[in-house]
LOKOLMAR-151878 format. One record per atom (N, C-alpha, C, O): y, x negated, z negated. Coordinates in pm, whole numbers, padded with zeros to 5 digits, always signed. Atoms other than C-alpha are relative to their C-alpha. Example, Ala and Ser with C-alpha at 12.3 -4.5 7.8 and 13.67 -1.06 7.14 Angstrom:
BEGIN
-00119-00089+00000-00450-01230-00780+00120-00090+00000+00118-00194-00066-00119+00082+00006-00106-01367-00714+00109+00077-00073+00220+00026-00090
//
This chain:
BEGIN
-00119-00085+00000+00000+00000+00000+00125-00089+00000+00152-00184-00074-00143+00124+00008+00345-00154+00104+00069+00112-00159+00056+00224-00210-00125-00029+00095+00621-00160-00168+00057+00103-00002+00063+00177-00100-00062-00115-00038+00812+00090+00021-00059+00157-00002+00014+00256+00008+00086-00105-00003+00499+00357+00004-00021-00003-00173+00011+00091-00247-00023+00001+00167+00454+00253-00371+00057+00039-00062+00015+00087-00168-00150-00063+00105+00829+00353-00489-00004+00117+00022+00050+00194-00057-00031-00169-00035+00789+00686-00313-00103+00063-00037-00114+00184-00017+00096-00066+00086+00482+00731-00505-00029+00028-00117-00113+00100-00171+00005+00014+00132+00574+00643-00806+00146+00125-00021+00159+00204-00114-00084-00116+00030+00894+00867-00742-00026+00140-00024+00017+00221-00106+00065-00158+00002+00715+01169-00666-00114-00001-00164-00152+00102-00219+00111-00029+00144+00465+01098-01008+00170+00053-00090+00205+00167-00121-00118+00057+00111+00807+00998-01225+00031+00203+00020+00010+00271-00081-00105-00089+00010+00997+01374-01063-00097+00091-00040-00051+00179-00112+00114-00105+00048+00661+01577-01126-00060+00025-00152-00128+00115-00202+00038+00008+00166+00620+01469-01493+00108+00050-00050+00099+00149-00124-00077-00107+00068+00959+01557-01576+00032+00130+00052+00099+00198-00026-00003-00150-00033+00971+01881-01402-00097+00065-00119-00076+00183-00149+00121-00065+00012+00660+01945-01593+00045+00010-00164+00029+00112-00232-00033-00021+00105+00821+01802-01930+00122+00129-00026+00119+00209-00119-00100-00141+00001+01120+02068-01876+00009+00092-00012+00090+00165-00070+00028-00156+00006+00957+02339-01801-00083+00013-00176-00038+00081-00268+00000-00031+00195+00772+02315-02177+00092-00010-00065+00085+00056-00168-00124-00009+00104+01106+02242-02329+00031+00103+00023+00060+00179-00070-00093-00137-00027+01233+02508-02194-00071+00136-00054-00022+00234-00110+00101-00132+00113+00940+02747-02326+00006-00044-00129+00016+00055-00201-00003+00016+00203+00947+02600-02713+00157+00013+00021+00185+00066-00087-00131-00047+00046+01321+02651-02691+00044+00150+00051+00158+00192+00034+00021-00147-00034+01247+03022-02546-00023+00025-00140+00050+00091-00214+00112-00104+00091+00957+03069-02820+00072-00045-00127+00011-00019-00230-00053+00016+00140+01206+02941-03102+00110+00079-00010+00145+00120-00121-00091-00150-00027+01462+03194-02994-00034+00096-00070-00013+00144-00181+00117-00154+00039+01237+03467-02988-00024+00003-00150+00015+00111-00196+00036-00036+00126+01120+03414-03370+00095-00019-00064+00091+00027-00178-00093-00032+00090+01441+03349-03480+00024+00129-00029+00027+00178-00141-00051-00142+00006+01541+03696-03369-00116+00096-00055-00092+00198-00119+00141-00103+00071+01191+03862-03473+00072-00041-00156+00138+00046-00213-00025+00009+00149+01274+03702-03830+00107+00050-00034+00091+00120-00134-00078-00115+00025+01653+03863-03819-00020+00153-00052+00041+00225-00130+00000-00176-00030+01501+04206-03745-00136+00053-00112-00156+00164-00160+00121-00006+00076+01197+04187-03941+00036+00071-00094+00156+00096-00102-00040-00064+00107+01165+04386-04258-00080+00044-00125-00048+00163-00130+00073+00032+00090+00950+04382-04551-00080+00090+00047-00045+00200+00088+00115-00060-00009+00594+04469-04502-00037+00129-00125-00008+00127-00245+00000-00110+00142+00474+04827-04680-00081+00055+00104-00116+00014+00215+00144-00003-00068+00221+05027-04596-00005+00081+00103+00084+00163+00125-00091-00071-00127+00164+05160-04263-00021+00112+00000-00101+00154-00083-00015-00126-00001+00223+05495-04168-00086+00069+00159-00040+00026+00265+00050-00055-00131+00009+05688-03873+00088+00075+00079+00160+00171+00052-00125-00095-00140+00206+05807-03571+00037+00144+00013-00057+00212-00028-00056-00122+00011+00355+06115-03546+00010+00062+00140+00080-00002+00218-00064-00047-00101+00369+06345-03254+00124-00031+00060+00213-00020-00024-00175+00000+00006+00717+06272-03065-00014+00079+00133-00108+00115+00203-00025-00128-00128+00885+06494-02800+00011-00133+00105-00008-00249+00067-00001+00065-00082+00935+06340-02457+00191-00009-00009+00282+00054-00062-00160+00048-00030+01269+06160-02345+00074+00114+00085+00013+00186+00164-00084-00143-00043+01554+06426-02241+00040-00124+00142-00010-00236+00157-00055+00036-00147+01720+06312-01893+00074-00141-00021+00127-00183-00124-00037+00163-00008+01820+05946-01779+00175+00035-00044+00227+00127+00017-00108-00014+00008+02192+05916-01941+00070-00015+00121+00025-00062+00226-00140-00021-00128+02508+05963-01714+00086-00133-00068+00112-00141-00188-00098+00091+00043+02735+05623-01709+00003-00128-00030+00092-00213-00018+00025+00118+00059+02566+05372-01854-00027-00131+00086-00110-00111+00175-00003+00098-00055+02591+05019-01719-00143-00012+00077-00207+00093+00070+00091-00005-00074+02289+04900-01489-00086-00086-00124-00030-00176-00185+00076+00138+00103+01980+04718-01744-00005-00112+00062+00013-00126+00183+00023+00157-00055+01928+04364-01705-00136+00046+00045-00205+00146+00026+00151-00004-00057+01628+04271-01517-00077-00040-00080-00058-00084-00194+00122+00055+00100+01281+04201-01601-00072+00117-00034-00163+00096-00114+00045-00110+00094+01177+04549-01689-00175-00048-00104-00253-00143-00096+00127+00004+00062+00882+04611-01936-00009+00112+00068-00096+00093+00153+00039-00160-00046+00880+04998-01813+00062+00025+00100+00175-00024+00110-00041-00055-00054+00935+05156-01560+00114+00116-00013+00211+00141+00059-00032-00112+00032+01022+05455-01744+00037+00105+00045+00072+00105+00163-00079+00019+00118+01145+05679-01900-00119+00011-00117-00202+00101-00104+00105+00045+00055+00911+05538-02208+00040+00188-00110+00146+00249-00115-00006-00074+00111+00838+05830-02488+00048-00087-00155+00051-00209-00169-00042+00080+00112+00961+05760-02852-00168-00008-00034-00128+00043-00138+00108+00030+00028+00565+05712-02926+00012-00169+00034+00015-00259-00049+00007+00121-00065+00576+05408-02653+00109-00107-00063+00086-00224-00091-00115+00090+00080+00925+05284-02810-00042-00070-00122-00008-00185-00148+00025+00062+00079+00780+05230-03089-00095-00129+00001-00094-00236-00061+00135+00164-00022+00471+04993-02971+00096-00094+00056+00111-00207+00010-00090+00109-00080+00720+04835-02741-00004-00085-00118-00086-00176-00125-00066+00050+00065+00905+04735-03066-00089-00075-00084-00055-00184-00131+00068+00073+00061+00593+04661-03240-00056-00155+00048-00068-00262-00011+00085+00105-00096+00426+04447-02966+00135-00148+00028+00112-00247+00096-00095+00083-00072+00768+04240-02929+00011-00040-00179+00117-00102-00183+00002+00022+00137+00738+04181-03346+00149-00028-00042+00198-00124-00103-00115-00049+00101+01070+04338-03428+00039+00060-00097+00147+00043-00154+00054-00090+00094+00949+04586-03654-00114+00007-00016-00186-00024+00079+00105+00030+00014+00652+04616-03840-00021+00196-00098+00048+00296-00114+00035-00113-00021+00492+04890-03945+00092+00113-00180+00113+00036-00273-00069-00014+00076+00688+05145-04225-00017+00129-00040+00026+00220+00031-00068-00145+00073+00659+05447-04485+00093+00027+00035+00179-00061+00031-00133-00065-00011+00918+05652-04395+00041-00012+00161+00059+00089+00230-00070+00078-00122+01036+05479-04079-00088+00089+00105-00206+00121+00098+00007-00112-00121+01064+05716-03725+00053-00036+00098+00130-00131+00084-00031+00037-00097+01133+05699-03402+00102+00136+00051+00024+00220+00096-00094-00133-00083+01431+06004-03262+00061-00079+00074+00067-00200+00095-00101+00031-00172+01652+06021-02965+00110-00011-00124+00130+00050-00229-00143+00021+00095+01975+05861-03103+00096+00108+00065+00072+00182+00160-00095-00099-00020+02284+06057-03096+00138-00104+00120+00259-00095+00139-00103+00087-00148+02455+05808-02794-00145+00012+00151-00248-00055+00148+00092-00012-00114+02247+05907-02443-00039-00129+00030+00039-00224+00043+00021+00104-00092+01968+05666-02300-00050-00088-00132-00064-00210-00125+00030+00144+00104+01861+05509-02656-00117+00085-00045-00118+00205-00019+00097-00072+00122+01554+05610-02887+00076-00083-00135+00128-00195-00124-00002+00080+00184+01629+05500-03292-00095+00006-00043-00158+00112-00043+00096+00037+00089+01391+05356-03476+00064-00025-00172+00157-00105-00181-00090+00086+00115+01493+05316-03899-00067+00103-00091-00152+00182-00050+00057-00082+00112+01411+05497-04224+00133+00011-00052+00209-00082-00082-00093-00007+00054+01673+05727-04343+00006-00011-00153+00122-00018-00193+00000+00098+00140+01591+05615-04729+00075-00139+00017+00168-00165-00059-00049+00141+00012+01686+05270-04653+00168-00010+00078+00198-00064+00185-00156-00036-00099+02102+05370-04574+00079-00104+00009+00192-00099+00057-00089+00154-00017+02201+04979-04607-00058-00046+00150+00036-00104+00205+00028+00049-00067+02010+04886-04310-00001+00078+00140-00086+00165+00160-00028-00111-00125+02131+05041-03952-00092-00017+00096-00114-00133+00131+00139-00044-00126+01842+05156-03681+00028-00110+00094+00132-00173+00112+00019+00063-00148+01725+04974-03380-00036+00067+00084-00117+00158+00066-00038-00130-00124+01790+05134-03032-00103-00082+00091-00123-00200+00062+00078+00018-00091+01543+05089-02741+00042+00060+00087+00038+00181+00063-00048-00098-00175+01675+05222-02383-00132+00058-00003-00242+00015-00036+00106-00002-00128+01494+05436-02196-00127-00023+00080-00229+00046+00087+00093+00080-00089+01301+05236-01977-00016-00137-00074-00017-00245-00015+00081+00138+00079+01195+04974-02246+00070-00131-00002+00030-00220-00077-00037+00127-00027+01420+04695-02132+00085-00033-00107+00064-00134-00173-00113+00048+00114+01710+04687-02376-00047+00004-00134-00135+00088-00153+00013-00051+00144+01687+04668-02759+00185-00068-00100+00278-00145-00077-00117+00032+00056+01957+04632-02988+00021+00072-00176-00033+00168-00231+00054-00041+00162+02026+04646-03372+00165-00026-00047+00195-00145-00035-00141+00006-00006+02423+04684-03453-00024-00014-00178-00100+00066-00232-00022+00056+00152+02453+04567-03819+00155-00010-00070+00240-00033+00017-00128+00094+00022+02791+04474-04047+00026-00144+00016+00140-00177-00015-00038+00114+00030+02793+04140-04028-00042-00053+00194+00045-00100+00266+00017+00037-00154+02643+04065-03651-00094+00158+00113-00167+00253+00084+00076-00142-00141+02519+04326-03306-00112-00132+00061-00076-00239+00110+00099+00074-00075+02167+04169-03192-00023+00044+00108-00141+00073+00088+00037-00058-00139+02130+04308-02822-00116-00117+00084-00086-00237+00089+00106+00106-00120+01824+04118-02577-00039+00119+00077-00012+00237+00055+00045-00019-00069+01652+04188-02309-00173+00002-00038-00235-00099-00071+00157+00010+00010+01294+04244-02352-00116-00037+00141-00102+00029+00245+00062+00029-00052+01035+04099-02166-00104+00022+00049-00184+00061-00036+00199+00001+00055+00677+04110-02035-00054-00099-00097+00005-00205-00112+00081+00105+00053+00429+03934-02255+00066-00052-00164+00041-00154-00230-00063+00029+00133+00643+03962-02579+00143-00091+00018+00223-00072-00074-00112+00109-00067+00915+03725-02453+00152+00116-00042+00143+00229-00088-00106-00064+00024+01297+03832-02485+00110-00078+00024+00094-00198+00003-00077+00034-00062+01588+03755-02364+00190+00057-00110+00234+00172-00103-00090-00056-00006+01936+03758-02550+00171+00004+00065+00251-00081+00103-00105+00033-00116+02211+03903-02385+00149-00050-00020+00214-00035-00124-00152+00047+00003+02547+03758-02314+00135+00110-00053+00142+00233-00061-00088-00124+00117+02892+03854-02521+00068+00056+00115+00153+00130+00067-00048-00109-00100+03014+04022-02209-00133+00085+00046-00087+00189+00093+00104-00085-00015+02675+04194-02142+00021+00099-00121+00065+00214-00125-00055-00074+00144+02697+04269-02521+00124+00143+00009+00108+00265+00013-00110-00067+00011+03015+04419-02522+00041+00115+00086+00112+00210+00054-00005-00136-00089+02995+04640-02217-00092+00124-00086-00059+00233-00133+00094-00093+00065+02685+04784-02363+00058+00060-00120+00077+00181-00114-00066-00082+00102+02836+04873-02679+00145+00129+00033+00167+00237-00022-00083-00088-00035+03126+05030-02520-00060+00102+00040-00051+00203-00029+00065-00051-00057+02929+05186-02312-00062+00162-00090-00027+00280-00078+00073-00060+00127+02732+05367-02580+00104+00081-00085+00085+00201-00102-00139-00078+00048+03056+05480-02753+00066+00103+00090+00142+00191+00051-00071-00107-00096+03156+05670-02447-00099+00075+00037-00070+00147+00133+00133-00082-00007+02817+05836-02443-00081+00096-00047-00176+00167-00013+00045-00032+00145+02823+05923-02797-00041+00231+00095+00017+00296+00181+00036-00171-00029+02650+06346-02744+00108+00052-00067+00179-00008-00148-00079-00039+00043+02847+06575-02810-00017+00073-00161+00084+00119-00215+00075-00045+00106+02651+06697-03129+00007-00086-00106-00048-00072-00215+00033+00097+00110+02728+06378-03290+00148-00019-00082+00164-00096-00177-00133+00005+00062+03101+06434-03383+00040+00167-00009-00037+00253+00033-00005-00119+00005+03260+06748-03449+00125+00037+00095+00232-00018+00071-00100-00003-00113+03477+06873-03142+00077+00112-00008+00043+00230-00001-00114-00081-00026+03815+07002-03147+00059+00041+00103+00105-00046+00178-00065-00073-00142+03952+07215-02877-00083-00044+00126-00206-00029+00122+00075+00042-00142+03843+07085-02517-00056-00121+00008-00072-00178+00116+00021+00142+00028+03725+06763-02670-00105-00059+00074-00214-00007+00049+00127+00028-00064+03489+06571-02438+00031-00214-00053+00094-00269-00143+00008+00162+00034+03421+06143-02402+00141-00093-00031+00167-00181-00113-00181+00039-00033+03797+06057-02324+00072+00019-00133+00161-00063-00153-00065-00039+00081+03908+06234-02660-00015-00091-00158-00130-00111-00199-00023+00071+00113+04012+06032-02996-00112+00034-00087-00187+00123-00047+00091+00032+00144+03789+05987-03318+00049+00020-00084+00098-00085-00127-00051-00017+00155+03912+06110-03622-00119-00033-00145-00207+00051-00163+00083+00038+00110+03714+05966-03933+00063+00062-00122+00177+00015-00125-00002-00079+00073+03760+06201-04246-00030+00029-00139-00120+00112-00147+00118-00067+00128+03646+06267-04598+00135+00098-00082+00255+00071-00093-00064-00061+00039+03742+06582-04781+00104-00041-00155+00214-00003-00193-00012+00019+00128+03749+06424-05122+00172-00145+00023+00223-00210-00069-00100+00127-00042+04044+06151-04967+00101+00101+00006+00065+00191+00082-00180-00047+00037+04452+06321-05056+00008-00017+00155-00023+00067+00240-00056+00028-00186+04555+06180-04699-00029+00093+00098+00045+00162+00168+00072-00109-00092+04264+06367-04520+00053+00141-00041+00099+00224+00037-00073-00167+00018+04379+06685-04691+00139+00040+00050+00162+00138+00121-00119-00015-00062+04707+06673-04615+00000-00008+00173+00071+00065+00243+00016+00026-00179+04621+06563-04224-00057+00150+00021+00022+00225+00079+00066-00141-00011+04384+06904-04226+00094+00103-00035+00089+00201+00039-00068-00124-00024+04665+07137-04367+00111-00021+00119+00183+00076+00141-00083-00017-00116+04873+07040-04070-00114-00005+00144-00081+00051+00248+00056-00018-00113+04588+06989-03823-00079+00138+00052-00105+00166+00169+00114-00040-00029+04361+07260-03878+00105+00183+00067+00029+00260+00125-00075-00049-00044+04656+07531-03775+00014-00073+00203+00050+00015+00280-00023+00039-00106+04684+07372-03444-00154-00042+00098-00195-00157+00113+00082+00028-00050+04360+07470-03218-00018-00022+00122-00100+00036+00193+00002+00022-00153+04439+07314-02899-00004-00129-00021+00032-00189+00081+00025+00148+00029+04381+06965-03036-00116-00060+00080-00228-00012+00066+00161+00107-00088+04115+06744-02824+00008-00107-00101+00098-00191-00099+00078+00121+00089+03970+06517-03085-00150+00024-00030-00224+00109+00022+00123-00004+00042+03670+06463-03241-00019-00071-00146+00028-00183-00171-00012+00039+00177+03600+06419-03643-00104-00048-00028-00191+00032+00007+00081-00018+00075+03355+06267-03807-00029-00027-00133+00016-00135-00174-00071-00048+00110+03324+06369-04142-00110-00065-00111-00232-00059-00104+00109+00053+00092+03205+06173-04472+00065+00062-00134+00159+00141-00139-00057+00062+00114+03278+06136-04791+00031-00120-00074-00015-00227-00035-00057+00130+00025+03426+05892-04976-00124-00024-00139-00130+00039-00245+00114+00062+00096+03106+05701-05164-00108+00051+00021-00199+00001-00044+00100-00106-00049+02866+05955-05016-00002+00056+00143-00014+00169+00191-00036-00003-00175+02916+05899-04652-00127+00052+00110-00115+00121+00211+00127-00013-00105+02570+05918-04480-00051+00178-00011-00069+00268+00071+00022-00117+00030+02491+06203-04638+00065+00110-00010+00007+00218-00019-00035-00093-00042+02739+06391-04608+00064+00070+00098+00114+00182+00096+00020-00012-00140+02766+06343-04235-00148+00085+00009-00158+00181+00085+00141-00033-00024+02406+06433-04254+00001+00190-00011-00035+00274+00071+00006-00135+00029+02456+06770-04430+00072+00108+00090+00020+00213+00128-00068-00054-00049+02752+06883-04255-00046+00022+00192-00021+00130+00246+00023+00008-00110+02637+06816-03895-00147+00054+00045-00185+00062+00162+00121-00072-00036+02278+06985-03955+00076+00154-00034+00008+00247+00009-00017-00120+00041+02461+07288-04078+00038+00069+00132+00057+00010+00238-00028-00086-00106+02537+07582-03860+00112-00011+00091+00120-00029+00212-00144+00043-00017+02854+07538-03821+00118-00114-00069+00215-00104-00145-00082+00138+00066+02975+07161-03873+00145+00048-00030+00177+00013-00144-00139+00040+00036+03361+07241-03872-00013+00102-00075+00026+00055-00182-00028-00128+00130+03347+07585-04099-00040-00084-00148+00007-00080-00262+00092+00095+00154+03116+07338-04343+00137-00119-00056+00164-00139-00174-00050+00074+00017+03364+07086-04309+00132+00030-00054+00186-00024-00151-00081-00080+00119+03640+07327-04378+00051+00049-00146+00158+00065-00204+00068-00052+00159+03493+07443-04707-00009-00145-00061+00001-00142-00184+00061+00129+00054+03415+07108-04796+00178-00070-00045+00217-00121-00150-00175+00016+00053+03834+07049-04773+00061+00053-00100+00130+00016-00195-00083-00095+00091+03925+07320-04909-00048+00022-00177+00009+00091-00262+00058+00062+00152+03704+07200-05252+00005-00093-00031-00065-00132-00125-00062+00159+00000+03861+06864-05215-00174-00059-00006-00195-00133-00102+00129+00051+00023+03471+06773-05178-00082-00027-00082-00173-00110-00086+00104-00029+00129+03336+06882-05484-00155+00019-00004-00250-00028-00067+00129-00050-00016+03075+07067-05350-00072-00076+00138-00016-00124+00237+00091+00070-00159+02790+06930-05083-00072+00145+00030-00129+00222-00048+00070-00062-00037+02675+07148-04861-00138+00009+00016-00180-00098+00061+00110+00013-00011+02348+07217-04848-00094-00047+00020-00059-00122+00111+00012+00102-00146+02074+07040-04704-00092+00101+00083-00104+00215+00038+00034-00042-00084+01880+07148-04415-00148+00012+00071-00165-00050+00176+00102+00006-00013+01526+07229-04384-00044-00109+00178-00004-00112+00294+00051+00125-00109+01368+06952-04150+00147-00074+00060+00129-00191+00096-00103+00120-00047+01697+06787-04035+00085-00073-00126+00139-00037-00231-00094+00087+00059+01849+06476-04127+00021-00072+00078-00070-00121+00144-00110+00058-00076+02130+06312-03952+00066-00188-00071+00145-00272-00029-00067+00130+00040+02176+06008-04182-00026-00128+00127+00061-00198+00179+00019+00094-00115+02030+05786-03923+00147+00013+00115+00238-00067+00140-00138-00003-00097+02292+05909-03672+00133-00047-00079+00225-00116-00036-00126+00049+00001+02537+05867-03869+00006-00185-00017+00117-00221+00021-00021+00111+00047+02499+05480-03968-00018-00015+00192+00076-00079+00239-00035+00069-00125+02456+05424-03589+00102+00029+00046+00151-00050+00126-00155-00042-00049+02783+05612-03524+00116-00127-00050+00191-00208+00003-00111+00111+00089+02970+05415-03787-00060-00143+00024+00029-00227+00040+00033+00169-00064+02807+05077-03695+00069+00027+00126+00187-00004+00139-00064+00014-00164+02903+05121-03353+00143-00009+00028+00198-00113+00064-00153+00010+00071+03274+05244-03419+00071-00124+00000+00153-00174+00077-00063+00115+00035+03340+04956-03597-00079-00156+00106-00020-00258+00141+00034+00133-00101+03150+04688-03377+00075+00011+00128+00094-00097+00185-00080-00003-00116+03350+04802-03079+00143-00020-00048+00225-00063+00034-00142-00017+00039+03665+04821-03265+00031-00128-00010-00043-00220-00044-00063+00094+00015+03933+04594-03241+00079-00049-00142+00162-00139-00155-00036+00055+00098+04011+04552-03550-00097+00092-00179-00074+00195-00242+00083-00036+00072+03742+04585-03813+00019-00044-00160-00067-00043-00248-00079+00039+00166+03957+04470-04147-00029+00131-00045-00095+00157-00145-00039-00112+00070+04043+04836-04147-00158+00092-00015-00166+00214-00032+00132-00074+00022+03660+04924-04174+00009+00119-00147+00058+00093-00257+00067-00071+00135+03543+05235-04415+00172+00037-00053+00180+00055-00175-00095-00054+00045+03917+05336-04450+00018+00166+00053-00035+00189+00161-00014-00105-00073+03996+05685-04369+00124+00100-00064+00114+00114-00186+00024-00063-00170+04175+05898-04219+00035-00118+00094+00127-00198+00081-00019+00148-00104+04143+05638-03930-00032+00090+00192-00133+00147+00233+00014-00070-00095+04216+05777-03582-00034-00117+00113+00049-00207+00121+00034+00116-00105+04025+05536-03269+00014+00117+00123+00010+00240+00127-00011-00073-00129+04070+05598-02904-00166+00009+00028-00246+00011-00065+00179-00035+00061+03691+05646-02814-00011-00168+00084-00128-00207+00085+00041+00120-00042+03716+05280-02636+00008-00038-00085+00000-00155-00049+00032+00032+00091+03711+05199-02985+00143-00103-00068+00126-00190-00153-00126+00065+00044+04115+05067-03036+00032+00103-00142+00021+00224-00158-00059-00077+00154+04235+05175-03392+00132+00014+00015+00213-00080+00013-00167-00050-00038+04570+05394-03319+00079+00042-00102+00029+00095-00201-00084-00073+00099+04870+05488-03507-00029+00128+00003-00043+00195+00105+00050-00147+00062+04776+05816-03720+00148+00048-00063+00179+00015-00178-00079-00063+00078+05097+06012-03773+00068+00176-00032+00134+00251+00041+00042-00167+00058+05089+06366-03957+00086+00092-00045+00058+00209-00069-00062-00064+00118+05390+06448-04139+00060+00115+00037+00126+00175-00047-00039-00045-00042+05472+06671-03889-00101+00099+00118-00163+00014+00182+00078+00012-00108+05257+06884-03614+00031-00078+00130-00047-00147+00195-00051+00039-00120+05441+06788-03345+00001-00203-00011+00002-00263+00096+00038+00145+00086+05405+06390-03524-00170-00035+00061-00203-00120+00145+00151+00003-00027+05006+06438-03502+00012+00044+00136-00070-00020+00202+00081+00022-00118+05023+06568-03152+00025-00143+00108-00025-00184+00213-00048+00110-00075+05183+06280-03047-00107-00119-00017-00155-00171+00084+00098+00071+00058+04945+06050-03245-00131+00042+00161-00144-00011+00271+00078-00075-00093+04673+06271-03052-00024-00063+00134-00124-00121+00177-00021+00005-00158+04791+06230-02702-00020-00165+00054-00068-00210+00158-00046+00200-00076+04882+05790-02708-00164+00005-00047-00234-00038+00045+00132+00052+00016+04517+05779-02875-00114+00114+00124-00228+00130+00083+00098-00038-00069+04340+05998-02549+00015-00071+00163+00118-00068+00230+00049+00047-00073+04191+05824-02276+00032+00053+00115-00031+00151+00154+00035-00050-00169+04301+05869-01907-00041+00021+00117+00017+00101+00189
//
C-alpha cells in the first residue's frame, strides 16, 4: 500500500470512529436529559390504583399551534391511553386518587390528584406528542418520543404553547359576562376580599360587560373555584357568595370536582403573565394574552374603560 492509499485509510478509520463516538455522546446526553426530567415530574410511590373507565376525546381543538414532530400517536389518544403514554415515558407513576379528565383549555387531557392542591396536573395533547407540567417555580413542556425518549421544547416553542392554551381556555372554565368569548379580559375575584366587593357593587349593575371572572377565595382558593363552577349557576353562586362577604361555601357537588381545573387555570395565568410579582393578588384584571392591566372601579364608566384597554382586538 503506497503512503498516499494509507492516509486515506487511516482517514476514513480516524472519521468513522468519531462519528461513531458522537453519536453515543449524543445518546448518554439524550438519556441524562430524559431522567433528569422523569425525576422533576416523578412523585412519591403509593399504591396503585386500577383504571377507570374514561370517555373518549371531544373534537381536535380550534387554534392551537401545529405539534412538534415525532409523533407517538396518531390520534386522537383516549384519557385511558394518556395515561400509559405518561406511564411508559416514566413521568408518573402509578397513584391513589390520581385521574386522568379533559382539562378545561381544548386539545389537553390532565392527569393529577385533586387531594394533593400544592402540586399542579400534567397535560398530554391529543395526539400523544406534547406533555407539559406548569408549576410555580418552573413550566416543563417536551416533546415525547417513540421508545420512551423525549424531547424538551424550546422557550419560544414553550411560550407559544402556553399562550396558546390561555386563548383556548373553554368556556366553562371562567365565568362569562355579557358576550364574553377568548378575546375578553380575566377578572380574578374572591368574595371574602373589601376591593372585590366594592368592584361587584359597581360591576354587577352593568350587564353588557365582556369579561370573564374567576372566582376564589382568599385562603380557600381551589375549592372554592371548585364549588362555585360545579354549581348550577356559577355567577348566581358567586353572587351569594359576595353578598356574605364569603362566609358561607357553597355546596359541594355530587360527583364533580373542579379543583384540578382550577390549579391549571391559575398556573397558567400566571406562567403567561408578564408580570408574576403580582401573583395570588386579587382583584387582578389580565388581558387573556396574559398582560396584567390597570383595574379601575371607582366609577362605572372608570371600570368600563378598564374593561375595554384590557380586550383583545
Amino acid at each position: 500500500m503506497s503512503l498516499k492509499q494509507w492516509s486515506i485509510a487511516a482517514a476514513l478509520a480516524l472519521s468513522t470512529l468519531t462519528a461513531a463516538h458522537a453519536q453515543s455522546f449524543e445518546e448518554l446526553l439524550r438519556g441524562i436529559a430524559t431522567d433528569v426530567i422523569r425525576g422533576a415530574l416523578q412523585q412519591p410511590q403509593s399504591q396503585p390504583q386500577p383504571p377507570q373507565p374514561q370517555q373518549a376525546p371531544p373534537d381536535s381543538p380550534q387554534g392551537l399551534p401545529s405539534q412538534p414532530m415525532g409523533a407517538v400517536e396518531t390520534g386522537p389518544i383516549t384519557a385511558q391511553r394518556a395515561e400509559a403514554i405518561l406511564l411508559e415515558h416514566g413521568l408518573v407513576r402509578r397513584e391513589a386518587g390520581a385521574r386522568v379528565v379533559e382539562a378545561p383549555t381544548r386539545g389537553f387531557w390532565m392527569r393529577g390528584n385533586p387531594n394533593q392542591t400544592r402540586e399542579a396536573p400534567i397535560l398530554i395533547s391529543f395526539d400523544g406528542r406534547t406533555m407539559i407540567s406548569i408549576g410555580s417555580n418552573a413550566v416543563i413542556a417536551m416533546e415525547l418520543l417513540p421508545g420512551g425518549r423525549s424531547r424538551l421544547l424550546t422557550d419560544s416553542e414553550k411560550s407559544a404553547l402556553l399562550r396558546s392554551m390561555l386563548a383556548n381556555l373553554k368556556p366553562g372554565a371562567l365565568i362569562a359576562f355579557g358576550a364574553a368569548d377568548e378575546r375578553s379580559p380575566i377578572l380574578i375575584s374572591a368574595p371574602n376580599c373589601p376591593w372585590c366587593v366594592r368592584l361587584d357593587n359597581v360591576a354587577r349593575p352593568l350587564r353588557d360587560l365582556n369579561m370573564r371572572l374567576m372566582p376564589v377565595l382568599l385562603n380557600n382558593r381551589s375549592l372554592a373555584y371548585s364549588r362555585v363552577m360545579c354549581s348550577q349557576s356559577p355567577r348566581q353562586t358567586f353572587d351569594s357568595m359576595i353578598d356574605n362577604r364569603g362566609r358561607v361555601m357553597p355546596p359541594s357537588v355530587s360527583g364533580c370536582d373542579k379543583r384540578l381545573d382550577y390549579m391549571l387555570v391559575d398556573e397558567l395565568i400566571w406562567a403567561v403573565s408578564d408580570d408574576a410579582s403580582r401573583r395570588g393578588t386579587v382583584p387582578t384584571l389580565l388581558a387573556a394574552d396574559g398582560r396584567i392591566m390597570d383595574l379601575q372601579f371607582d366609577t362605572p364608566a372608570a371600570l368600563r374603560a378598564s374593561i375595554a384597554n384590557a380586550t383583545l382586538r
